[in-house]
C-alpha positions in Angstrom: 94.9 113.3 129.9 91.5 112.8 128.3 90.8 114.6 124.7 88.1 114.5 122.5 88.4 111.7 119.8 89.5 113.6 116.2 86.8 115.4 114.8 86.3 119.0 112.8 84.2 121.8 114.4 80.8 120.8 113.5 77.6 122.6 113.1 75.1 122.0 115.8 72.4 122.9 117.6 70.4 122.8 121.0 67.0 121.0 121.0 64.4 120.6 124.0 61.6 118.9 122.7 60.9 116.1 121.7 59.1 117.0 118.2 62.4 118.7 117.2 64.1 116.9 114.7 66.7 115.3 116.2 70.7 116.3 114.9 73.3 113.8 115.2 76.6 114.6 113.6 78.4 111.8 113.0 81.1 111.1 115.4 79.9 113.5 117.4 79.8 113.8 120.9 77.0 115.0 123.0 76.3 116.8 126.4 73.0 115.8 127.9 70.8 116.3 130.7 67.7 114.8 131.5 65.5 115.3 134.5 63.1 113.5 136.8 59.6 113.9 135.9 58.0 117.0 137.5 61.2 118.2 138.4 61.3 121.4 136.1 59.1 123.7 137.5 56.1 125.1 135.8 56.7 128.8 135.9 60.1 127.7 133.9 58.4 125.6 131.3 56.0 128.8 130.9 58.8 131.2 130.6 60.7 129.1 128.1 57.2 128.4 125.8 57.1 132.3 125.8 60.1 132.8 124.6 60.4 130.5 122.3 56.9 131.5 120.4 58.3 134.8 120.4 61.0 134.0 118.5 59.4 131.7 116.6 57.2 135.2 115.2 60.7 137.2 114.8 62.8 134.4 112.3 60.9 134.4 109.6 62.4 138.4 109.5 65.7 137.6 110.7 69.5 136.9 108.3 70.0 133.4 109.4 73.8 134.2 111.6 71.3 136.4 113.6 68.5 133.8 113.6 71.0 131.1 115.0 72.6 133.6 117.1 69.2 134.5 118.9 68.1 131.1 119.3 71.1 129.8 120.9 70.7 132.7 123.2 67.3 131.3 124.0 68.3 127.8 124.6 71.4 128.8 126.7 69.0 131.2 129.0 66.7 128.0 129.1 69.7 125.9 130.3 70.8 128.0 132.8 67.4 128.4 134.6 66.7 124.6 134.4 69.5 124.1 136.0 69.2 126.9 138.6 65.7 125.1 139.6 66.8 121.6 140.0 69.3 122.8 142.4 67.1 125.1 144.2 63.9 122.6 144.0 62.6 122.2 147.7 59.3 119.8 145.8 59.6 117.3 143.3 60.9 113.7 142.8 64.5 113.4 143.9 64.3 109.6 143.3 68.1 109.4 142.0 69.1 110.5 146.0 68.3 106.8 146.7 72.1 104.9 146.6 69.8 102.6 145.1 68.7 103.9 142.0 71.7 105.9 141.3 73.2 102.3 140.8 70.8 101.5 138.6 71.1 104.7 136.9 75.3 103.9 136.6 75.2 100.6 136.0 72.7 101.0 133.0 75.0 103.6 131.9 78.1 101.6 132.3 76.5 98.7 130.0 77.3 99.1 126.5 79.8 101.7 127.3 82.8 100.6 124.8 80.1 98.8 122.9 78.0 101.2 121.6 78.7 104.5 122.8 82.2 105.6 125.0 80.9 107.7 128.0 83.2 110.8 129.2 81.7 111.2 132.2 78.6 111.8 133.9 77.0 112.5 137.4 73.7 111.5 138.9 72.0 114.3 140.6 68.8 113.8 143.4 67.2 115.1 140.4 68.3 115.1 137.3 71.4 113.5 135.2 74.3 114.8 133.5 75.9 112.8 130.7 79.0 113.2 128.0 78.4 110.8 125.5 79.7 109.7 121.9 77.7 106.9 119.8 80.0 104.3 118.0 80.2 102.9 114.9 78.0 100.0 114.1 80.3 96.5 113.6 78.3 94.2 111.4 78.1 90.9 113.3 76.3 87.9 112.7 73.8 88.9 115.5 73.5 92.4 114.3 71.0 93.8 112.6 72.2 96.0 110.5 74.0 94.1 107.5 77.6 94.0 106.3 75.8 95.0 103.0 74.7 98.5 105.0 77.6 99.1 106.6 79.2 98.9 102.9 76.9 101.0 101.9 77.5 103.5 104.4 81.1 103.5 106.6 79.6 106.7 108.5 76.9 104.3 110.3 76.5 104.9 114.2 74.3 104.3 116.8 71.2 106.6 117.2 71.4 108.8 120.2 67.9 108.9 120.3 67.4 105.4 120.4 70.5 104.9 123.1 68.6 107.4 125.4 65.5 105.8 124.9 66.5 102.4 126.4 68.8 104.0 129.5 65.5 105.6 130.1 63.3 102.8 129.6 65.3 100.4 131.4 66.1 102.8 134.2 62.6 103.5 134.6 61.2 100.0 135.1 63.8 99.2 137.8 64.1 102.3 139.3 60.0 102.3 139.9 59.9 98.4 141.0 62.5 99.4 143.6 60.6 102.7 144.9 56.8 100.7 144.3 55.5 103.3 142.2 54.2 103.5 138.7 54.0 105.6 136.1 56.4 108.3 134.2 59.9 108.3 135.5 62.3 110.3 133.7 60.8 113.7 131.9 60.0 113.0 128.3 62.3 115.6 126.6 65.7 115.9 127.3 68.5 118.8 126.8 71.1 117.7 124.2 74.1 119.9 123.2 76.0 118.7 120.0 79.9 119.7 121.5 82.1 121.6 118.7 85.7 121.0 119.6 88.4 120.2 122.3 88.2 123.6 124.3 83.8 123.5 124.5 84.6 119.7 125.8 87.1 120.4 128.3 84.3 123.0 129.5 81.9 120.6 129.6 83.6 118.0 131.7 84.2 119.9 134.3 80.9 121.5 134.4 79.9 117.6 134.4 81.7 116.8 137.7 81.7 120.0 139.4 77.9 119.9 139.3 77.7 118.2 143.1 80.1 121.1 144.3 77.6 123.9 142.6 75.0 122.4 144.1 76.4 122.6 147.3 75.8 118.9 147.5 80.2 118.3 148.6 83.3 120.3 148.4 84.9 118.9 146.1 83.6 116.5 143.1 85.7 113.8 143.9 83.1 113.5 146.7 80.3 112.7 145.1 79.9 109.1 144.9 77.6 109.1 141.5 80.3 110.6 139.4 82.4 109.3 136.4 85.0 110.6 134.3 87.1 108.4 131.6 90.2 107.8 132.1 93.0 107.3 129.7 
């Protein structure tokens, strides 16, 4: 059976946009999802901006357990309609439909899997992608970067999240547009990233992961789809 690598509950937060400061516990691992441009509608974006500069007026007055409390409300409400639209969206890119760009889309994923990240499991939705994912330790090498001297310095060292995202996205984005002849933004800019505490919120999350065709009402059953992957031990 699959279980999350050792780790202590950790603190964490949800983030949307990309000005955030990004929060990477190390050894975490991470639940993303990241859309096709144009794919969230703008009545959600609006409702979401609302919110959030409401809030944003209200912390200053707030103890900070109810501050966190309230802003994790916000980001959970935010999930849950994102993810309502995308399934619902009847306009928009579905791009990732094409069996041709989801193998893009896997294959890119699949790359430096065990090199430097280990991927759970993901799914790639006509819209949208879903992704469990847990940067590695850096290995000084004579081709690497980062020195043994740094890795000394600091055992803790892993890959940045931000930066693995950045080049699935920009990779996937370059092919996936030379094989539909098109030009211009593929994947939306921000991206939904969840920091996952402990064994029981991953469980949860894997099989919200790979039951996501089956809400959809994309197949019956997730072993269906043919974009999905799970780890197995």
């Amino acid at each position: 059976m699959l279980h999350l690598r050792s780790m202590p509950d950790i603190e964490y937060q949800y983030f949307y946009r990309r000005n955030l400061p990004h929060y990477q516990p190390l050894g975490g691992t991470f639940f993303i999802t990241t859309c096709l441009t144009g794919s969230i509608p703008r009545s959600t974006i609006d409702w979401y901006l609302k919110e959030k500069h409401r809030f944003e007026q209200q912390a200053d007055n707030l103890p900070t357990s109810e501050r966190a409390k309230r802003e994790r409300e916000i980001r959970r409400r935010w999930f849950s309609r994102i993810e309502s639209a995308l399934h619902k969206s009847t306009s928009g890119p579905i791009w990732l439909k094409d069996e041709r760009v989801a193998k893009i889309v896997m294959d890119a994923l699949h790359f430096f899997d065990g090199k430097r990240y280990r991927i759970d499991a993901f799914t790639v939705m006509p819209n949208h992608l879903h992704l469990v994912i847990a940067p590695l330790q850096m290995i000084a090498t004579d081709n690497n970067a980062l020195t043994r001297t740094e890795i000394l310095r600091n055992q803790e060292r892993y890959y940045s999240l931000p930066h693995i995202m950045h080049s699935i996205k920009s990779f996937t984005s370059l092919e996936g547009n030379k094989l539909l002849d098109r030009s211009g933004e593929f994947w939306q800019s921000e991206s939904y990233d969840h920091a996952i505490r402990n064994q029981q919120e991953w469980e949860r999350v894997i099989a919200y992961v790979i039951n996501n065709p089956v809400k959809a009402g994309l197949v019956r059953h997730w072993q269906e789809w043919p974009y999905t992957y799970v780890r197995t031990m």
